[in-house]
C-alpha positions as CSV (number, residue, x, y, z in Angstrom):
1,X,2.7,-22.1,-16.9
2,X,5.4,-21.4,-14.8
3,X,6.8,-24.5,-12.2
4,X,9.9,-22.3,-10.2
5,X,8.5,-21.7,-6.9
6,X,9.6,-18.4,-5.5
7,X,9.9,-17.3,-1.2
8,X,7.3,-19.1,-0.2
9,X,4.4,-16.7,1.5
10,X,2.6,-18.7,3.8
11,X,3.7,-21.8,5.4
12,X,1.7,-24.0,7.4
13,X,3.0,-26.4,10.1
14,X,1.5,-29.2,11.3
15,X,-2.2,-27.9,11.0
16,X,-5.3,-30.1,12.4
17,X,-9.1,-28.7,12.4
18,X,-11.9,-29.8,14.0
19,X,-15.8,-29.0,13.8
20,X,-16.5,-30.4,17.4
21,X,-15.3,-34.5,17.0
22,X,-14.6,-34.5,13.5
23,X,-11.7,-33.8,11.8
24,X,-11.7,-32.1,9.2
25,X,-7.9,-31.7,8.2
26,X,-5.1,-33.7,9.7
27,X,-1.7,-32.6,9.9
28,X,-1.2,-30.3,6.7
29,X,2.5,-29.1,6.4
30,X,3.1,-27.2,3.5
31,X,4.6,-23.8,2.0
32,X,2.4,-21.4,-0.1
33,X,4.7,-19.5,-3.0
34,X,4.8,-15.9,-3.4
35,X,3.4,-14.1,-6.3
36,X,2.3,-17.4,-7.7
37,X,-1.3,-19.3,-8.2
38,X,-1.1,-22.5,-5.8
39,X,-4.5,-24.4,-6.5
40,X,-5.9,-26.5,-4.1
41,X,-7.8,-29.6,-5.6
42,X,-9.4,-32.4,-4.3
43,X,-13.1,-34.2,-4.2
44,X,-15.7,-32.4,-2.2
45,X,-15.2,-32.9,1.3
46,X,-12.0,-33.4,1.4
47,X,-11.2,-29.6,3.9
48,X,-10.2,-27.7,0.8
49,X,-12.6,-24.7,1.9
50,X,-11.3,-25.0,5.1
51,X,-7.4,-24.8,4.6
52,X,-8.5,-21.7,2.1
53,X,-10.3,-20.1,5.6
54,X,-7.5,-20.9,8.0
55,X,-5.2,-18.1,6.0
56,X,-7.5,-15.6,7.1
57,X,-8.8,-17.3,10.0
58,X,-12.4,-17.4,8.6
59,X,-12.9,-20.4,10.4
60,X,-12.9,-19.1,13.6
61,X,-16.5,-18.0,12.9
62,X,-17.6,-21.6,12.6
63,X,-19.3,-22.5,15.7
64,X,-17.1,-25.5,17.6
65,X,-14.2,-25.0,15.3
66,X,-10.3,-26.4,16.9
67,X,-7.6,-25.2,15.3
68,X,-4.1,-27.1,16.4
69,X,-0.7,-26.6,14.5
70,X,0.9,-22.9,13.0
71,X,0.3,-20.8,9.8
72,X,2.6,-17.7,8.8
73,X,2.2,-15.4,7.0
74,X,5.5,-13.3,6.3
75,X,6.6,-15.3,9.6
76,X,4.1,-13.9,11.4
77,X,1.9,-17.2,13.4
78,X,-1.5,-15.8,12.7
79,X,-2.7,-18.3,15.0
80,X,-0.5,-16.7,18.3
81,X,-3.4,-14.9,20.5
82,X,-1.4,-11.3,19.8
83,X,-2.5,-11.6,16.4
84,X,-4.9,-8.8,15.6
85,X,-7.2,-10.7,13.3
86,X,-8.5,-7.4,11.6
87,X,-5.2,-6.3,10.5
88,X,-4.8,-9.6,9.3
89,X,-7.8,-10.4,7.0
90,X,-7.5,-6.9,5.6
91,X,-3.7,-8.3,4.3
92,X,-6.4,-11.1,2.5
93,X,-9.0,-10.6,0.2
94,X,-11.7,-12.9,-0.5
95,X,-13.5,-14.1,-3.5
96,X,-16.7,-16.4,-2.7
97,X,-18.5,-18.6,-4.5
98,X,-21.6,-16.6,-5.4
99,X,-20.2,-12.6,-5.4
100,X,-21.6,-10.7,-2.2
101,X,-21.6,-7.1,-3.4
102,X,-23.0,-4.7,-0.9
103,X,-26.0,-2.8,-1.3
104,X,-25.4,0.2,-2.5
105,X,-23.2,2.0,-5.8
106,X,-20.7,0.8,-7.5
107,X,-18.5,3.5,-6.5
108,X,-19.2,2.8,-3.2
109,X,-18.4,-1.0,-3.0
110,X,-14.6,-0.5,-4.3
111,X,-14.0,2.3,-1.8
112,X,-16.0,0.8,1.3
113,X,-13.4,-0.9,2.9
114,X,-11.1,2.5,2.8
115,X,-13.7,4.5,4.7
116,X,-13.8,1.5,7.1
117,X,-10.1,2.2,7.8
118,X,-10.2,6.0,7.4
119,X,-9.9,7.5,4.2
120,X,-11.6,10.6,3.8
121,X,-9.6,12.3,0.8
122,X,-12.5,12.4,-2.2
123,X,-8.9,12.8,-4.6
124,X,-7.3,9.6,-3.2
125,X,-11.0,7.7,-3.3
126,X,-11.8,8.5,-6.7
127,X,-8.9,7.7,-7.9
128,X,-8.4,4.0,-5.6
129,X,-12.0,3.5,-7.6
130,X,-10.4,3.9,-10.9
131,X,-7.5,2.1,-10.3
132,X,-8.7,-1.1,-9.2
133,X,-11.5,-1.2,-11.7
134,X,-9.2,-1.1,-14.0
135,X,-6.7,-3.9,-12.3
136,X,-10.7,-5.7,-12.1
137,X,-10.5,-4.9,-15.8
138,X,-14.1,-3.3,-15.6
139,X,-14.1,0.5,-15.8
140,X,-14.7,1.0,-18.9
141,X,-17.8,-1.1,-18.7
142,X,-18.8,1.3,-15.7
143,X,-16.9,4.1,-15.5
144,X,-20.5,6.5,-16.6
145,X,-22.8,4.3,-14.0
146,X,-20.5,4.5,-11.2
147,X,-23.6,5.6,-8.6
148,X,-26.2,3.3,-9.8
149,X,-26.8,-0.1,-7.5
150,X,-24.6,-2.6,-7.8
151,X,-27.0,-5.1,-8.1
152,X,-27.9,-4.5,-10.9
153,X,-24.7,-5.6,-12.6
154,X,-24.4,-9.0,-14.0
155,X,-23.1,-11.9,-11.9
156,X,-19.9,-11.9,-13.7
157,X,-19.2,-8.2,-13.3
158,X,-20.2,-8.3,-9.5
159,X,-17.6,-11.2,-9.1
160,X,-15.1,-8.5,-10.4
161,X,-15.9,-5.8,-8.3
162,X,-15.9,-7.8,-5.7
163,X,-12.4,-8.5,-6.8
164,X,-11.8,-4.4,-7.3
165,X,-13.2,-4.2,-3.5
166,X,-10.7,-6.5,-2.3
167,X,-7.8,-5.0,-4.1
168,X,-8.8,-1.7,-3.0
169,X,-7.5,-2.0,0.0
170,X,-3.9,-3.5,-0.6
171,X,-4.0,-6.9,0.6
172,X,-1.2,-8.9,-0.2
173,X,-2.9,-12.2,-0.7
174,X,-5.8,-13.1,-2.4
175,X,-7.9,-16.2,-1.5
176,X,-10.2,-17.5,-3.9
177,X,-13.0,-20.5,-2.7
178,X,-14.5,-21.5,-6.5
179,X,-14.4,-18.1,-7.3
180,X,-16.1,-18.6,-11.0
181,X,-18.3,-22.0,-9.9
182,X,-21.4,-19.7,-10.1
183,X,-20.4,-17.8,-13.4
184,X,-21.1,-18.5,-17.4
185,X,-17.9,-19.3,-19.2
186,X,-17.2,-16.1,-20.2
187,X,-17.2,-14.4,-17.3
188,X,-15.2,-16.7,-15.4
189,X,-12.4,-16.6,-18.2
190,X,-12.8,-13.2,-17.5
191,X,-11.6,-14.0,-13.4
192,X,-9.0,-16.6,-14.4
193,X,-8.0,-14.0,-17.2
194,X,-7.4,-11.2,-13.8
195,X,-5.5,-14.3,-11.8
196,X,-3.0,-14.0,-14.3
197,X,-2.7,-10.4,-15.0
198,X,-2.5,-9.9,-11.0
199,X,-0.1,-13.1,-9.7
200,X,2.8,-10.5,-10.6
201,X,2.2,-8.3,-7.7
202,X,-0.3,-10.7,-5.3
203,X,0.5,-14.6,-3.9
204,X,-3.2,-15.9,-5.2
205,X,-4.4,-19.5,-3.4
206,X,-7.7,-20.9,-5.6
207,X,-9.9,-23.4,-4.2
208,X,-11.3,-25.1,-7.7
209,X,-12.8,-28.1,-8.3
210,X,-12.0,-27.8,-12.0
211,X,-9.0,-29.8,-13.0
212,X,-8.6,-27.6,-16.5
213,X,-9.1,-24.4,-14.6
214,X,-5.7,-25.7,-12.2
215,X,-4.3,-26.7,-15.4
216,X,-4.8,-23.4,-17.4
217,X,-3.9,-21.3,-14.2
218,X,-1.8,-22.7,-11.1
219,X,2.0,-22.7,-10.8
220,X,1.6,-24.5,-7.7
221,X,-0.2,-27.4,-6.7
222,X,-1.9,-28.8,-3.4
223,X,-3.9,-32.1,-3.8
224,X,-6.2,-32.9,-0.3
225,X,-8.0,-36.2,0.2
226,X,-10.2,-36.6,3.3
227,X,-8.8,-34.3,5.0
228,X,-5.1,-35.4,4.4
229,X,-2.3,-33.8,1.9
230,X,-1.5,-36.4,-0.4
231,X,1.0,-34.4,-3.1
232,X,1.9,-30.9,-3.4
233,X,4.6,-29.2,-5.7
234,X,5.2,-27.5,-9.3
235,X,1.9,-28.0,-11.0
236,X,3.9,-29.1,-14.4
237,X,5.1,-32.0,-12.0
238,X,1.7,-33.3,-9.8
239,X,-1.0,-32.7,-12.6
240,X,1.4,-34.4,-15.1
241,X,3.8,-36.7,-13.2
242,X,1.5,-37.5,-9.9
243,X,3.9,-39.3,-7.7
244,X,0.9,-41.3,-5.6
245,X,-1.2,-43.6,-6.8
246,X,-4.5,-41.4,-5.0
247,X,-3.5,-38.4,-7.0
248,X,-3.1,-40.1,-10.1
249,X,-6.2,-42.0,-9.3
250,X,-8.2,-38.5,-8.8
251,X,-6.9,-36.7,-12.0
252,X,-8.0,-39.5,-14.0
253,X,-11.4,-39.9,-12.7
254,X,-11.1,-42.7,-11.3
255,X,-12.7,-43.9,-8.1
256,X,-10.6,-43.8,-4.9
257,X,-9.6,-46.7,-3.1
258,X,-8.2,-47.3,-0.1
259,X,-5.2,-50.2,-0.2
260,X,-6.1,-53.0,1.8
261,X,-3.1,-53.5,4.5
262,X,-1.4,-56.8,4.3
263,X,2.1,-55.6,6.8
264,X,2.9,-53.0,9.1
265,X,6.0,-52.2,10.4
266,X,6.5,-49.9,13.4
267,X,10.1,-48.4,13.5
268,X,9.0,-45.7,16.2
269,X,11.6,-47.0,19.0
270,X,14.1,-48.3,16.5
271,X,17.1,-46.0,15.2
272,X,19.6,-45.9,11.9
273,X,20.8,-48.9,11.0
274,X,18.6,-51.2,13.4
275,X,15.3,-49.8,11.2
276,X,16.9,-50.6,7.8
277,X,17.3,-54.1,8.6
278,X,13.7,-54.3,10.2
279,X,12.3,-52.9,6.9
280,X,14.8,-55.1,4.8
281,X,13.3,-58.0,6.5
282,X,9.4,-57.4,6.2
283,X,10.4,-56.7,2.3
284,X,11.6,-60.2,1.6
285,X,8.6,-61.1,3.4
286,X,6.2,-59.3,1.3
287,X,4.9,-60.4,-2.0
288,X,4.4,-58.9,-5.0
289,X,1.0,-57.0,-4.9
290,X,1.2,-56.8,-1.2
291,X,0.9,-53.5,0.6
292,X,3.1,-52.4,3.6
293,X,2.6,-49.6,5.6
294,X,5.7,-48.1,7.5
295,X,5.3,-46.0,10.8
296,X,8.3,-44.0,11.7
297,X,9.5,-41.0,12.9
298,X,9.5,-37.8,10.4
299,X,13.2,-37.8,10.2
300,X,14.0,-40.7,9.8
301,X,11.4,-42.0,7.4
302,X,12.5,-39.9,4.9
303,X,16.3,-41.4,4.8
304,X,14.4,-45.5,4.9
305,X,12.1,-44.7,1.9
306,X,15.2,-43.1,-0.2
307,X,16.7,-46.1,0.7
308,X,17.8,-48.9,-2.8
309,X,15.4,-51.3,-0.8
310,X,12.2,-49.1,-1.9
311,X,13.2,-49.7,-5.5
312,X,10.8,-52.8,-6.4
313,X,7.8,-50.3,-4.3
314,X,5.3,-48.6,-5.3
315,X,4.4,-45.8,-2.7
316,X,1.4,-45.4,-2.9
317,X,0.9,-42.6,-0.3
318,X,2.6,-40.3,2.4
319,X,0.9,-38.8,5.4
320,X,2.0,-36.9,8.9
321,X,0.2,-38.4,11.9
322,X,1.5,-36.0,14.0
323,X,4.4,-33.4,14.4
324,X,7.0,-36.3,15.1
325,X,5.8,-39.1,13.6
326,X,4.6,-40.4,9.8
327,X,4.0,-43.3,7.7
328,X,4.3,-44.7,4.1
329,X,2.4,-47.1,2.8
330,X,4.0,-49.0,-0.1
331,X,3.1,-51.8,-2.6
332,X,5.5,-54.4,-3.9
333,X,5.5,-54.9,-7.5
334,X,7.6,-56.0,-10.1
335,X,8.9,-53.0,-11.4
336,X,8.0,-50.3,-9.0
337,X,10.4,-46.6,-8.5
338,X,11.2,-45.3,-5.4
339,X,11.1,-41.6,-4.9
């Protein structure tokens, strides 16, 4: 499993979502590789789904959906109102969790979307139909049924046409929400076994609620928890090496709790040094087993907790509150790292 992450594809700035007054996701900064599998993990919930649909803007069809904050895609904001949202989703194809073949042939799935945009050649459709059946690593199963129903196909083999339909018209991206949560083992080896054959040419993002699937397949890891981004990076590094004590918590099975606040600080209105000797001060306070949280600027958090005084802390977690300001929240032990 490779853990070099490559130009990143999509980066997302500072993204909040609301279904009327709740939040769904809070603040998610975070940069998508390209031509690598990024799975996103986390308990059910937690806005998974919904990051996965603000790529393609999918969740603008939710009724009282908010969307605050950026997402590029080849530095293109998807979210500026120029964005032409039907160019856009046909750069991202889609696999749900239950495939959603059309009703009619086979042959007529993989080449619907090119009629949609035009084509008209029966040369250049017959052939689009053989090639991504083959990159869907199914024409041989269908190649002499190719005008019968698709419904009539398994589940399994409907997932992959669905995946040949999406290729077929040359996205660059291909989203994935539980794509094999519906299918027998074989058959979703069979999708996991296309994620890898096709990461060389597509950036694939995968929803999955299956920690050995994210094992077996992702370069690239993105762990959510109630709607916040607790750890993202290499997978070799968060699945075995979690830096936060909710990640390693989640991977283990373990129940999640959240850490009872003993201390806060606020260094909002305080600058370099004057906020190093506020947080030096609350940490002689502190004792062992205590939790602090820290509220400070984005900027200049990231210099205090890289700071020698972090070195008997555990941090336990890291979150944006907004675009300028974020906090840490840290536990005192006896022997704790700093990161």
């Amino acid at each position: 499993m490779a853990s070099e992450v490559s130009q990143n594809h999509i980066r997302v700035r500072d993204l909040s979502v609301r279904y009327g007054s709740t939040r769904v996701l809070n603040n998610i900064s975070i940069d998508i590789p390209d031509k690598k599998i990024t799975a996103i993990i986390g308990p059910s919930g937690c806005g998974k789904t919904t990051l996965l649909k603000s790529f393609n803007r999918l969740i603008d069809l939710q009724e009282g959906v908010s969307v605050s904050g950026q997402v590029f895609v080849d530095d293109e904001d998807i979210y500026d109102p120029k964005t032409e949202i039907t160019h856009l989703r046909k750069r991202m194809g889609l696999l749900s969790q239950r495939p959603q073949v059309l009703p009619m042939s086979i042959y007529e799935n993989v080449v619907y979307g090119l009629r949609v945009h035009g084509e008209k050649s029966k040369e250049k459709l017959n052939a689009a139909v053989e090639r991504y059946l083959k990159e869907a690593h199914m024409w041989h199963e269908v190649k002499d049924r190719l005008h019968t129903s698709a419904a009539k196909l398994s589940i399994g083999q409907q997932q992959r046409l669905c995946l040949a339909r999406g290729l077929a018209v040359g996205p660059e991206v291909i989203l994935g929400d539980e794509p094999t949560s519906a299918l027998d083992p074989i058959s979703a080896e069979q999708i996991e076994q296309r994620f890898l054959a096709l990461k060389d040419k597509y950036t694939i993002v995968l929803v999955t609620h299956i920690l050995r699937q994210a094992r077996r397949l992702a370069d690239y890891v993105v762990f959510l928890y109630l709607g916040n981004l607790i750890e993202h990076g290499p997978a070799e590094e968060v699945l075995n090496n979690p830096r936060y004590a909710k990640t390693k918590a989640y991977l283990e099975g373990r129940f999640i709790e959240e850490p009872e606040i003993e201390k806060e600080l606020d260094l909002i209105k305080l600058t370099f040094p004057e906020s190093l000797k506020a947080l030096e001060k609350v940490f002689k306070e502190l004792k062992v087993g205590q939790v602090l949280r820290i509220v400070s600027g984005e900027k200049n958090l990231q210099g205090l907790i890289r700071s020698p005084l972090v070195a008997q802390h555990t941090v336990l977690e890291i979150k944006k509150r907004d675009a300028l300001t974020s906090e840490v929240i840290m536990q005192k032990n006896e022997g704790g790292y700093s990161i």
